[in-house]
LUMNUZA-418040 format. One record per atom (N, C-alpha, C, O): y, x, z. Coordinates in pm, whole numbers, plus 50000, padded with zeros to 5 digits. Layout:
residues N
YXZ...
end
This chain:
residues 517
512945205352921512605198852793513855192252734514505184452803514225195352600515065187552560514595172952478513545170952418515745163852499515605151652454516845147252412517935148752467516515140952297517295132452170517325120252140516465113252191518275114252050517355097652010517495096051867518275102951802516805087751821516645090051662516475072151716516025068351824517095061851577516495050151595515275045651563514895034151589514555054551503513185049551418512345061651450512425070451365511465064351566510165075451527508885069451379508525057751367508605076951318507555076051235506285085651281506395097751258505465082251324504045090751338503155089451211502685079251159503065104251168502385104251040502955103050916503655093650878502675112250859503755124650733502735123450630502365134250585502065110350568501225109850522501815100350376502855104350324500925085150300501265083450222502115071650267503125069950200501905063750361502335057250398503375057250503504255048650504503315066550591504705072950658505675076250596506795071750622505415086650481506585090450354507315073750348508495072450380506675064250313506895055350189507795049850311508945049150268507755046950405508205039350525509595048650580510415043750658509695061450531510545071650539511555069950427512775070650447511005067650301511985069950183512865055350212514075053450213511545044550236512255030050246513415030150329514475027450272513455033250470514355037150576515525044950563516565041750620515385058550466516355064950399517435058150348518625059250376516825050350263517305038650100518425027950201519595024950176517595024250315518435015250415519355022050505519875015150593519705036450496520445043750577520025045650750520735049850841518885041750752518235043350881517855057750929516905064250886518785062151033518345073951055517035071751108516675060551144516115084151119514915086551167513845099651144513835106551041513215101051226512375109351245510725111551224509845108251304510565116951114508945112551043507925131551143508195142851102506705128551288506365138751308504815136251209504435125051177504145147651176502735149051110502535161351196503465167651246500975165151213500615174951261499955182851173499435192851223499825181151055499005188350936500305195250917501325190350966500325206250850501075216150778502395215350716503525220050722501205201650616502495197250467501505183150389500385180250430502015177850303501445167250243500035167450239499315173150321499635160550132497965159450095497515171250061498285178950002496325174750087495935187649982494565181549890494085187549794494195171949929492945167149866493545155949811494415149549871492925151949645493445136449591493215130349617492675124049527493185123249744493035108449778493785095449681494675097049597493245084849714494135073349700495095073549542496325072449535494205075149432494735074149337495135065449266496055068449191494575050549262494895040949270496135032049276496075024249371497335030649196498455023949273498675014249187498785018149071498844996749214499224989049173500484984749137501464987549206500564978149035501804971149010503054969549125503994977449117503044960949215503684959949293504074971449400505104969249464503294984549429503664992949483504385000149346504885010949378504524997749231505465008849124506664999049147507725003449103506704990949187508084981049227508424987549300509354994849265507924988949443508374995449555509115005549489510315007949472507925011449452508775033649396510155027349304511155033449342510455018149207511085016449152512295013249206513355017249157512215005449315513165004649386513795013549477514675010849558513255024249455514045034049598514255047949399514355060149400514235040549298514715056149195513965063649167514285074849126511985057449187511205069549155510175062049063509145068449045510225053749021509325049648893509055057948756508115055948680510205069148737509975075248616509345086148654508415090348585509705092248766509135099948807507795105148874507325116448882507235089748933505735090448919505275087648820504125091348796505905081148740504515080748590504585092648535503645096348464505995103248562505355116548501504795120348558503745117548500504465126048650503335130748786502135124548743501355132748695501775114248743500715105548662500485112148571499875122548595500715110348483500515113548306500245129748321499585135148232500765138348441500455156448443498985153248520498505164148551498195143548557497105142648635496035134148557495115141548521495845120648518495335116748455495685110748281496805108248237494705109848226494895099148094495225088348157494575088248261496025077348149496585064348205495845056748129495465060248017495505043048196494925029648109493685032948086493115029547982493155039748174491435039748097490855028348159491415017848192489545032248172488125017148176487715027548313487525039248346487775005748391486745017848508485335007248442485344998248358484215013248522483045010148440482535013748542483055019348639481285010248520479425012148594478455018948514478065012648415478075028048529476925035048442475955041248532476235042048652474595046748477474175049648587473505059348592472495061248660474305069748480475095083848546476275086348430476445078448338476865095548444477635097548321477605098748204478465093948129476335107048155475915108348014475065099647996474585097647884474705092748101473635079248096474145063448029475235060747977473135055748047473105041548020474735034348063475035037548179475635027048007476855020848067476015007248088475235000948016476655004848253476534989748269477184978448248476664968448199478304979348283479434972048351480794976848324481174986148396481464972948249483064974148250483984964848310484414954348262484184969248404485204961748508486944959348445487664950048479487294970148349488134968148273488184976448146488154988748143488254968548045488344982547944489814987747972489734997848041490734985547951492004991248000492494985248113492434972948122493254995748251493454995348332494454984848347494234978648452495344980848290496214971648276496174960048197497094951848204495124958248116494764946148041495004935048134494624934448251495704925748066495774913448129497204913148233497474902348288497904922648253499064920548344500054930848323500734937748399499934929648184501194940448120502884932048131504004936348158502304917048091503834912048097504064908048288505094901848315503504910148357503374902548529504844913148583505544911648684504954923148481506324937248630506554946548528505944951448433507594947248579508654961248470507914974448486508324985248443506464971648571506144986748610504604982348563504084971648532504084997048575502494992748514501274999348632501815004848727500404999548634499505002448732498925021048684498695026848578498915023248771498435043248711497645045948834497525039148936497095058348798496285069448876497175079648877497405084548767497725084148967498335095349071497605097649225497545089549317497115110549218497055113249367497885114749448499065115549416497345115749611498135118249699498605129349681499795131849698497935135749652498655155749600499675150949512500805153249554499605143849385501125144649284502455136749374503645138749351501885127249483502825114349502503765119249599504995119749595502595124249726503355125249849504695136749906505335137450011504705144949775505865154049742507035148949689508145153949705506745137549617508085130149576508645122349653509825118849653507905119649714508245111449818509225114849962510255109750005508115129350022509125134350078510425141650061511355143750139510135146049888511705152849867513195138549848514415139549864512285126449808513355113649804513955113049933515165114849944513065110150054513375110150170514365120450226515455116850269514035131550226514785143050234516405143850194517405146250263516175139549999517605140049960518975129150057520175131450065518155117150120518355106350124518635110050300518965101050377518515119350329518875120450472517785121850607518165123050723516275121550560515235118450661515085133750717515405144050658514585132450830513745149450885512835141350906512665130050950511935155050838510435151750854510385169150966510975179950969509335162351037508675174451082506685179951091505665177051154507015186851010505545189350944504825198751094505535204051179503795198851095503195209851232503275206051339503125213351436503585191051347504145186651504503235177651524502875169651437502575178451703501825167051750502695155051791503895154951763502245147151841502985138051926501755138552060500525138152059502415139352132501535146452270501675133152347500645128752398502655127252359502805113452438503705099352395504405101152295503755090152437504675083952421504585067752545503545062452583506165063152587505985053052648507105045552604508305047952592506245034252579507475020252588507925014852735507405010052836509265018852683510385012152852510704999452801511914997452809510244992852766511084979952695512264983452673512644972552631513364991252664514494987652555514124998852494514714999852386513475006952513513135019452415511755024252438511005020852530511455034752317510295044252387510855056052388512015059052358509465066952444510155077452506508885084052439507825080252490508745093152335507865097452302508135116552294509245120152258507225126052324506875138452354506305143352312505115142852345506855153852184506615158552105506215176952069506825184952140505395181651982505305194552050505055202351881504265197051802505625211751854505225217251778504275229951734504795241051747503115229551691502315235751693502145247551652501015251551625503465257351637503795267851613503735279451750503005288451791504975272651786505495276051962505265270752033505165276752139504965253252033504985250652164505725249352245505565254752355506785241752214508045239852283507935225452296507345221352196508155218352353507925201352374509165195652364509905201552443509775186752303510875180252301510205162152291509175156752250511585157552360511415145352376511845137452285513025139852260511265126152204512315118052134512525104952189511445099252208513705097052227514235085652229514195075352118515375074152085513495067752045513615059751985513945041951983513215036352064514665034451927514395024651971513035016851912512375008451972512815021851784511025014251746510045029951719510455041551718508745025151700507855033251664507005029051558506285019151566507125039451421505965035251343504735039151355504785051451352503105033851373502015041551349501565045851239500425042751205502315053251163501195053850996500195066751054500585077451005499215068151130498385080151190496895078751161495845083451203497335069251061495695072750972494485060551064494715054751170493475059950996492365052551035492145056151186491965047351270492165073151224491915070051379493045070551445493215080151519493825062851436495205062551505495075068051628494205062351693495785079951705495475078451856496885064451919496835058052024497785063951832498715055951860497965040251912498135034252018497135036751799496435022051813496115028551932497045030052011494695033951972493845038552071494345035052201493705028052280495845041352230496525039252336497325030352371497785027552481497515024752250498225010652258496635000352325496854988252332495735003152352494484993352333494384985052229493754974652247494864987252117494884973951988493024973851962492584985351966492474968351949490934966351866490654962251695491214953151633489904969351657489104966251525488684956351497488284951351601488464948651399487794937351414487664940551247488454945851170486064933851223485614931051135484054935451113483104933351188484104941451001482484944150957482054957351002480944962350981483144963051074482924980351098482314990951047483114999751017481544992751032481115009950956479995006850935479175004051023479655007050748478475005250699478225018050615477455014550525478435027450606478215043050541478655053350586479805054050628477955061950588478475076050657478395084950481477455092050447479205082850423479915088850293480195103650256480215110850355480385108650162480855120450109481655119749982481475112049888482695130649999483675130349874483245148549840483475157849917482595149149706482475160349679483585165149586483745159249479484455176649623485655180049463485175188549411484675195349501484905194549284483685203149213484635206149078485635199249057484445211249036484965222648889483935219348803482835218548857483995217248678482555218248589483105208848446482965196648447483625214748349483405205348220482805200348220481675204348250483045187548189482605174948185482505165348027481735156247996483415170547966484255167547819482905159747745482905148247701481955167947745481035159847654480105153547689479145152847613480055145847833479875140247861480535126447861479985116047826482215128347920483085117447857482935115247722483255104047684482645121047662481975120347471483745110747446483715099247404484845116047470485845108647406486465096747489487505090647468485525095247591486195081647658487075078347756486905085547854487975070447769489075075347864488905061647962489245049847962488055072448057487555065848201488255070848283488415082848306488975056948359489445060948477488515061448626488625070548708487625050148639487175054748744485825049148681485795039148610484645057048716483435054048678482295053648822481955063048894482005042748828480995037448915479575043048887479075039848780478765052248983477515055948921476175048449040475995052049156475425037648966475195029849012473215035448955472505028748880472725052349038471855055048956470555052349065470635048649182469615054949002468495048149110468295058549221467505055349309468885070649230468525083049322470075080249415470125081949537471295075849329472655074449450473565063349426473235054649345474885062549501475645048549408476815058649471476945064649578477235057949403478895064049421480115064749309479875056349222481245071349283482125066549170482455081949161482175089749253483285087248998483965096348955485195093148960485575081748939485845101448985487205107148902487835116848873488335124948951487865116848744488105127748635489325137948620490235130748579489785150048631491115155948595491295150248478490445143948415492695152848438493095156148294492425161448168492215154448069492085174648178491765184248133489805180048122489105186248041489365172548186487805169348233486985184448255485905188548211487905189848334487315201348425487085203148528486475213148565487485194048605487155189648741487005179148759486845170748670487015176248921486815160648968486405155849086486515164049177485865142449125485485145749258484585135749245484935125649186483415136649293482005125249365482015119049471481675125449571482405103849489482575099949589481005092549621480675083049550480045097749737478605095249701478545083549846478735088549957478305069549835478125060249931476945058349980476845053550093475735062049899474225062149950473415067649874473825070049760472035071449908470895078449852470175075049868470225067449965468785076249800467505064249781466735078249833466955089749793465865074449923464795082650014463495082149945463155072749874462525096449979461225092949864460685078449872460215074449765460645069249980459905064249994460565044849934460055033749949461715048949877462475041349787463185034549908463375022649885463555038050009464685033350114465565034050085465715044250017467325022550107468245033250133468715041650197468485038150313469515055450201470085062950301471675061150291472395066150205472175050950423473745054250394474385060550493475465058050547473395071450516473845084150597474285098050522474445109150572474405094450410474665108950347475495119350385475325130950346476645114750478477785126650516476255136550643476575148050673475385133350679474775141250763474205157350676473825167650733474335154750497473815167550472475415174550383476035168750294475665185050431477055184850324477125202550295478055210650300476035203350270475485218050236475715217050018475625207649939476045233050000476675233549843475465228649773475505221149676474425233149824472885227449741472995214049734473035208049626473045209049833472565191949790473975184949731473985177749631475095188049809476185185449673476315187049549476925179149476475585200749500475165200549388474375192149296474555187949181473215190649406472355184949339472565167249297472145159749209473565166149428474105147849377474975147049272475025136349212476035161049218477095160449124476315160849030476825155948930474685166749006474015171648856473695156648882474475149748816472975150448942472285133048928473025126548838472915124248718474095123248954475985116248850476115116948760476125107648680476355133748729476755136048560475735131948463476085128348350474275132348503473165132648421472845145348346472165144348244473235156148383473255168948330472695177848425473505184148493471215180148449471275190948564471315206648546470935215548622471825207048438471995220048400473345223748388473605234748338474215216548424475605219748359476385228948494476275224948610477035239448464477545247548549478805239248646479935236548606478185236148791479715231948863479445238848975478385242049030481285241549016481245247449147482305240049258483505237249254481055238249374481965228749456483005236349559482945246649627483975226649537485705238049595485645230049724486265237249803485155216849804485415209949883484825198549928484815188849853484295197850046483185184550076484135176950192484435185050280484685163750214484715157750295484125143550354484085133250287483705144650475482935132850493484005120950599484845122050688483405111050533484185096050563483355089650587482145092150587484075077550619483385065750652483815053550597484995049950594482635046150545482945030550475483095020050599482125016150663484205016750622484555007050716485304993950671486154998150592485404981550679486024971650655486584967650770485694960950824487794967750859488494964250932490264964950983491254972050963489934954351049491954955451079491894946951233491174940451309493464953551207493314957651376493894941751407494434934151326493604939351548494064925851598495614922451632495994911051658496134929451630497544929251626498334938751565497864950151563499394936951514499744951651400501454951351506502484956951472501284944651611502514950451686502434951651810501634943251854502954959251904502734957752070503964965152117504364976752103504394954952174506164964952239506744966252119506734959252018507384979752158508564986252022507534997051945507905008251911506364992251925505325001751858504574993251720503664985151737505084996451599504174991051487503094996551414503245007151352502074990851414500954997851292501264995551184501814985351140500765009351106500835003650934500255015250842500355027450850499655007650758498655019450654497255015750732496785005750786496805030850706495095030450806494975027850959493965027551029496065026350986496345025051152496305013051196496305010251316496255001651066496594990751095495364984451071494834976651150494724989450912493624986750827492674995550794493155006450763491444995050788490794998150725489674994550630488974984750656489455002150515488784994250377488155004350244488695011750162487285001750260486495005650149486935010850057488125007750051486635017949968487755023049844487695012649718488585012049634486485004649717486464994449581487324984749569487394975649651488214985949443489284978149434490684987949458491794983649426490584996549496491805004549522492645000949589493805003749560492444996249661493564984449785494204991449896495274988849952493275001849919493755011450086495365015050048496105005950085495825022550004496805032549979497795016449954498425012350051497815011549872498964998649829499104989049918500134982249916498024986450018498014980950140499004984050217499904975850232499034997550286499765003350347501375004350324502235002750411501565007550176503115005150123503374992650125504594990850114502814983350133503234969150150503814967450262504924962650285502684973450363503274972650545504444980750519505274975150590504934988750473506264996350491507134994650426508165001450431506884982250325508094978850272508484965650309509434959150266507674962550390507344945450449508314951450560509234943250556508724962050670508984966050778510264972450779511144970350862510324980950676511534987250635513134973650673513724969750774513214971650567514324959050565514724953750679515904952350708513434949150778513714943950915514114952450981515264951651024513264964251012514144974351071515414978451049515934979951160516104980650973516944986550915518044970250952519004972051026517844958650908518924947950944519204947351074520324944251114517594951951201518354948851323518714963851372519784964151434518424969651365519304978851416520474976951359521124982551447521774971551234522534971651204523004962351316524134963551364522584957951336523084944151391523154929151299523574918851352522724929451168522914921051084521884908251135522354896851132520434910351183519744901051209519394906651356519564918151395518744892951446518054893251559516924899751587516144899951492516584904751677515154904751726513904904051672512954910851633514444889051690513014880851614512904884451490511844879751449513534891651390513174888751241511654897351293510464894451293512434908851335510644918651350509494910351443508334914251456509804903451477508554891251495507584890551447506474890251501508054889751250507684886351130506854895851096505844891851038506934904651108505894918251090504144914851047503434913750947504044914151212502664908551198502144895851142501154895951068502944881551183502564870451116502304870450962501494863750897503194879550921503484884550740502094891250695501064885650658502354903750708501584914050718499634918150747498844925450688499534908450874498064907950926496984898950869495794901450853497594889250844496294880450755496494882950580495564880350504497484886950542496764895050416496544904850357496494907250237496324914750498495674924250513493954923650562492934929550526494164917050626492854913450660492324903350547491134901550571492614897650460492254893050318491944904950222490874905250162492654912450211492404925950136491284931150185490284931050112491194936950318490254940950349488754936750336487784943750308488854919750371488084914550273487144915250123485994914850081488564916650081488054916949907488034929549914489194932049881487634937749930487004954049936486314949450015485524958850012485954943850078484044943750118483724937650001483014944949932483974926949951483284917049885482764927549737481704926349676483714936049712483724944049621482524957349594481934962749501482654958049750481974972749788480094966149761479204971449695480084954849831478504942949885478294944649710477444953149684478934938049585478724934749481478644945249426477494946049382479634960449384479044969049300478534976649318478234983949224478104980049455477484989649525476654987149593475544989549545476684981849724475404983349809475264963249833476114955749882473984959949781473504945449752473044941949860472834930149891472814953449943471984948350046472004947250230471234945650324473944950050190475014947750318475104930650308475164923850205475074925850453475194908450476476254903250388477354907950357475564890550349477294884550263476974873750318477584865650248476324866850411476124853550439477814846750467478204835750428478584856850543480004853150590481134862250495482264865950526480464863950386481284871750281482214865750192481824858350101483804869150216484414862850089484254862249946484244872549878484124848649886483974852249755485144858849649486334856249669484804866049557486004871949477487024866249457486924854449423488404872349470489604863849415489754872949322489034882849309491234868449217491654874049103492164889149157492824890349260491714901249065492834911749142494324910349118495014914649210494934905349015496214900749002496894893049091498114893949106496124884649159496624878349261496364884649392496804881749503495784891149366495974903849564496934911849500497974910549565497084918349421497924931549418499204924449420499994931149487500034907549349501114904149320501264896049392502474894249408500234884949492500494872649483500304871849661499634862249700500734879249746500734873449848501714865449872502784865649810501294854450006502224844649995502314847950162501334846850236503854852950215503674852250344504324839850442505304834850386504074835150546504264826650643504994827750767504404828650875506374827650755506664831750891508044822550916508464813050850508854831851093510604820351076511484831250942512614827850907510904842350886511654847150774511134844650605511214852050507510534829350624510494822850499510834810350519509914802750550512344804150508513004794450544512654781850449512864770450489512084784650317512124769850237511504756250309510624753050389512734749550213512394736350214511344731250145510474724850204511314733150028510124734849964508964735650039508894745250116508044727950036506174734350142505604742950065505244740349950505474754050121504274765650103503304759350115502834751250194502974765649998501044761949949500474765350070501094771950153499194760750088498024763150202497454774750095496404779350139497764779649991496474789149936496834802149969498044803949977496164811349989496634822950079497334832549945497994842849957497064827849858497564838949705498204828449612497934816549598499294837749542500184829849453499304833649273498714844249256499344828649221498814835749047499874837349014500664828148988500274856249003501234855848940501614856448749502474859948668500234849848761500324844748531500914830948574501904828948504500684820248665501684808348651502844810448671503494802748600503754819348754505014819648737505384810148876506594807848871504894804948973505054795749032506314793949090506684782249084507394804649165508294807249235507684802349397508344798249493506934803349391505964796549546507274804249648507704815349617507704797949746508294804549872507144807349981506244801950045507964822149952506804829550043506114841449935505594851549981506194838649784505824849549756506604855949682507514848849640506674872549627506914877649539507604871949404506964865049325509094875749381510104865649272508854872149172508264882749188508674861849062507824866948925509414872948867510584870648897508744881148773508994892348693509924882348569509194877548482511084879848560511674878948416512814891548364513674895748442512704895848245513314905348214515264901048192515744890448153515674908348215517554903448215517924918548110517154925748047518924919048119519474921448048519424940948085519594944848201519234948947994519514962048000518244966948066518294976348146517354962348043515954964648091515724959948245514684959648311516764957148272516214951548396515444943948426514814939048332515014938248592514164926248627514834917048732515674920548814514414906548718514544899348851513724905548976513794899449082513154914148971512904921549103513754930649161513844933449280514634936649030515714947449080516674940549134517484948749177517114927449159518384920249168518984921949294520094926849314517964916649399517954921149550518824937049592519874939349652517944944549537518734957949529518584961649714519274970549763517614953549797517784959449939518654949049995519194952750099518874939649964519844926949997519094916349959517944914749917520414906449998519964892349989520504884449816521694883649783519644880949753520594874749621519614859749611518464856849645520594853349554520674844049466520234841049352521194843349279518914835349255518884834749141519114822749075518434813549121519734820348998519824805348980520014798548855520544806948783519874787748788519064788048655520364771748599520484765448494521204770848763522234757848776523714765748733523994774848655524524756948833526134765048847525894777248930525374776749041526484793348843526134800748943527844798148997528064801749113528704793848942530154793449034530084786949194530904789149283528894778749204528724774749363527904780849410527924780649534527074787049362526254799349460527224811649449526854819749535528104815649393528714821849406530154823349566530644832649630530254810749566531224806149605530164806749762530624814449846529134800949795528244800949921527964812649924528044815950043527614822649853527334836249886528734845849970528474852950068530154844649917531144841549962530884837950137530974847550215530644827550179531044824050289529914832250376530174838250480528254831050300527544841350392528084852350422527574855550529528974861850384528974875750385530194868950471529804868450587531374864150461532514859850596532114856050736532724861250829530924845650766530174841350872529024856250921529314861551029527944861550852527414866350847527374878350868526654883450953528464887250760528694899250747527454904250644527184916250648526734896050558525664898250462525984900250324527154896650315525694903050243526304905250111525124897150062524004899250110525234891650006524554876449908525274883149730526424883849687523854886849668524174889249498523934876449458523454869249545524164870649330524044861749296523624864549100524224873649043522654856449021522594860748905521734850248848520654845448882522704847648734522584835848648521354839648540521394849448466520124828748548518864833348466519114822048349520154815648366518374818848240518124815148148516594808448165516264797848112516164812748208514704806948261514984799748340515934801448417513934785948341514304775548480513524785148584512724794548589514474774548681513964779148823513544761048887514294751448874512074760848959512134748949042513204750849125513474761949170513974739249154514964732849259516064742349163517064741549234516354748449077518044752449029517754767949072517924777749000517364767649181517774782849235516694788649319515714781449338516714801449377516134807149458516714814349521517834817449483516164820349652516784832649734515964835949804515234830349885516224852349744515324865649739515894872049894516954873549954514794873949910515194886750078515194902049982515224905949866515154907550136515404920550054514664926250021514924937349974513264921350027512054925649942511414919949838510244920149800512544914149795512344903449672511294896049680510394896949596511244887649782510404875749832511094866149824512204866649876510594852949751511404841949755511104833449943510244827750010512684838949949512924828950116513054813850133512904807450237513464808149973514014795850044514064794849888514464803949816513454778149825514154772649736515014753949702514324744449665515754753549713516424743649754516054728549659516094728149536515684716249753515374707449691516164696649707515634685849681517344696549744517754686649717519604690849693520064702149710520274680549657521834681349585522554689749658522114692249770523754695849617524714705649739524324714749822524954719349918523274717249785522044725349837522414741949862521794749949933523554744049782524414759249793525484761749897526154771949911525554743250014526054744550094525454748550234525954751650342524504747450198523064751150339522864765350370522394769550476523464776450218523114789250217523434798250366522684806150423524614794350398524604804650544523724801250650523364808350743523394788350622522574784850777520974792750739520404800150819520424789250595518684792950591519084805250613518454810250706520434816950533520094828850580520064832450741519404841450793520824824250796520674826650938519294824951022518844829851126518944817450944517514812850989515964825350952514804827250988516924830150867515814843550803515824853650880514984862450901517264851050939517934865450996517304867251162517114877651224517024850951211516714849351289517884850951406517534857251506518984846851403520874846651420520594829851474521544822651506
end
């Protein structure tokens, strides 16, 4: 058997492995992404992507390029809504436009792209950028030696087994991770309340949309409850069906048990409100509605992230942006200690960061799923709604790689319409000069924003990179900043904001303290 070492294995060639691949690329991290499927998505999953994940894409050079991918797939900015069927009664508009209300919050805007348009750009970024992916390959084994793992790999062509040497491991391997499994990590939460179906079906639809540009439509009818989403063209689409009402007016949230073309049919004619209208179904897959996350998102030199870590309901669109969070939350650390730039410990931070507002998310997709869908799942221990602006922008994380002096709020979310500069969350969005943002400033580094003298943060950024070996940007705003200044990690998280005088003389020590040095 031959054996190699790569510093980074990635398990799972998916949406969140890519993203954890391109990130790693961007940081010059060599590594190795295995999947055992073929090639990317073939079904549209996870269309859904928030604000803060078009930051992400923006930052690794692909923001223009998914909104064209976008725009070749859906109308952008529509209304998701409740009706209760398509050509039927409207209930509920959850938004008339998809972005109402947080157009000025990010240089980027929120869209519908599938995993089919995304996960190709992704891997060709990765690719240009230096990654091997290997598509067709199991991962047959793996062991942590404490200074490394040793994982055994096989490709499902030939059948030849090779070994890889890594010093970390990512899990992006989907909801049934065998990685978690064998790690023993556990589930925790509300576990599996639907046995689901995603029907994809062909069938004009056009005059039924009668003109309206719906992005996701909730069908909330007395025979099923499930949601649409529409092609381009409103010639296709897919039925995502969560339950069915039994003669005897029960619910059934067993529906993945019938997945025959007849009764798919017959739930896509309910939906539309048309039972006459010609559709033909190209594809049935059955899922499961689960709300959970795992009890630890690290063990050894092995990390979870994506569905491996979490799992969650589709209401609210949270699954897929969840996951790029974990990989852009992970990326940076990885990539500093293997340089040698930071310690150990920064990847500490992983989970403390990462796990409780994920498990908040996961949350608010139950709370979501209980309210527009099924009324009659427990809420006695149910979170009540938060803002979606403040889950998609406003986490606030807690760890030794958020150094301020400043006290972090006790509230688990920042509002990013106040502007707060909270340490610990996400720099808010001000525009600079040449279209830029204060999110681009970082650039994958450490910067400075500062609203005082930038000649003495200039001058301390200076001595970090001599002591350190860190490169500290620095950039003079026009907008106040609480305490004069801020400093951004490399995921443009405010680390540290300084409250008291000479305060640009402290800069090498908090970064050291981030660095965990």
């Amino acid at each position: 058997m031959t054996e190699r070492h790569t510093p980074v294995l990635i398990v799972g060639g998916s949406l969140v492995g890519l993203t954890t691949s391109v990130l790693l690329a961007k940081h010059g991290v060599p590594h190795v992404v295995v999947e055992s499927h073929p090639g990317t998505a073939i079904h549209p999953r996870a269309a859904s992507f928030h604000q803060r994940t078009m930051e992400i894409l923006r930052s690794v050079g692909l923001q223009r390029e998914v909104e064209e991918a976008a725009a070749g797939e859906f109308v952008q900015g529509g209304a998701i809504i409740a009706v209760e069927s398509l050509g039927g009664k409207e209930l509920k508009y959850f938004y008339r436009s998809y972005n109402e209300g947080v157009e000025d919050l990010s240089p980027t805007s929120r869209l519908f792209v599938t995993q089919v348009g995304l996960e190709p750009i992704l891997r060709r970024r990765a690719a240009e950028l230096g990654a091997e992916h290997l598509y067709g390959t199991d991962l047959v084994s793996f062991e942590d030696r404490g200074d490394h793992v040793r994982s055994v790999i096989r490709p499902r062509a030939d059948g030849d087994e090779e070994a890889i040497v890594s010093d970390w491991v990512v899990a992006a391997d989907g909801a049934r991770s065998r990685v978690r499994e064998r790690l023993g990590i556990p589930m925790t939460g509300h576990g599996s309340f639907a046995d689901c179906l995603t029907i994809y079906f062909k069938g004009d639809v056009t005059h039924l949309l009668a003109g309206r540009n719906l992005s996701v439509v909730y069908v909330n009818h007395p025979d099923l409850t499930g949601f649409f989403r529409f092609s381009f063209a409103g010639d296709s689409g897919f039925l995502a069906v969560f339950s069915t009402t039994e003669p005897d007016g029960s619910r059934n949230n067993n529906v993945g048990e019938d997945m025959s073309v007849e009764r798919c049919t017959e739930l896509v004619h309910t939906a539309l409100g048309d039972a006459a209208l010609p559709v033909e179904i190209e594809n049935v897959q059955r899922w499961s509605a689960t709300a959970d996350t795992a009890e630890s998102f690290r063990r050894g030199r092995v990390f979870l992230a994506g569905d491996a870590a979490h799992a969650m309901p589709p209401t609210g669109g949270f699954g897929g942006n969840t996951g790029i969070a974990d990989a852009h939350n992970l990326a940076w650390k990885l990539a500093l200690v293997l340089r040698g730039s930071a310690g150990p410990g920064l990847l500490d931070t992983y989970d403390p960061e990462r796990r409780p507002i994920s498990r908040l998310t996961v949350e608010q997709a139950y709370t979501r799923y209980a309210l527009r869908v099924d009324p009659t799942l427990p809420q006695d221990d149910m979170m009540a709604p938060l803002d979606d602006p403040a889950i998609e922008l406003g986490s606030i994380y807690r760890s030794s790689a958020v150094a301020g002096s400043s006290p972090v709020t006790e509230q688990p979310l920042d509002d990013p319409h106040a502007r707060t500069w909270t340490v610990g969350s996400r720099v808010p969005h001000v525009e600079l000069d040449g279209g830029a943002s204060t999110l681009d400033v970082a650039d994958g580094g450490f910067a400075v924003l500062t609203s005082e003298d930038r000649d003495e943060w200039q001058h301390a950024a200076r001595a970090v990179e001599e002591s350190l070996g860190v490169p500290v940007a620095v950039q003079a705003l026009e907008a106040p900043i609480p305490g004069g200044a801020a400093l951004l990690r490399p995921d443009a998280v405010i680390a540290w904001r300084p409250d008291e005088t000479a305060a640009a003389d402290r800069l090498p020590d908090v970064i050291a303290k981030v660095l965990s040095r």
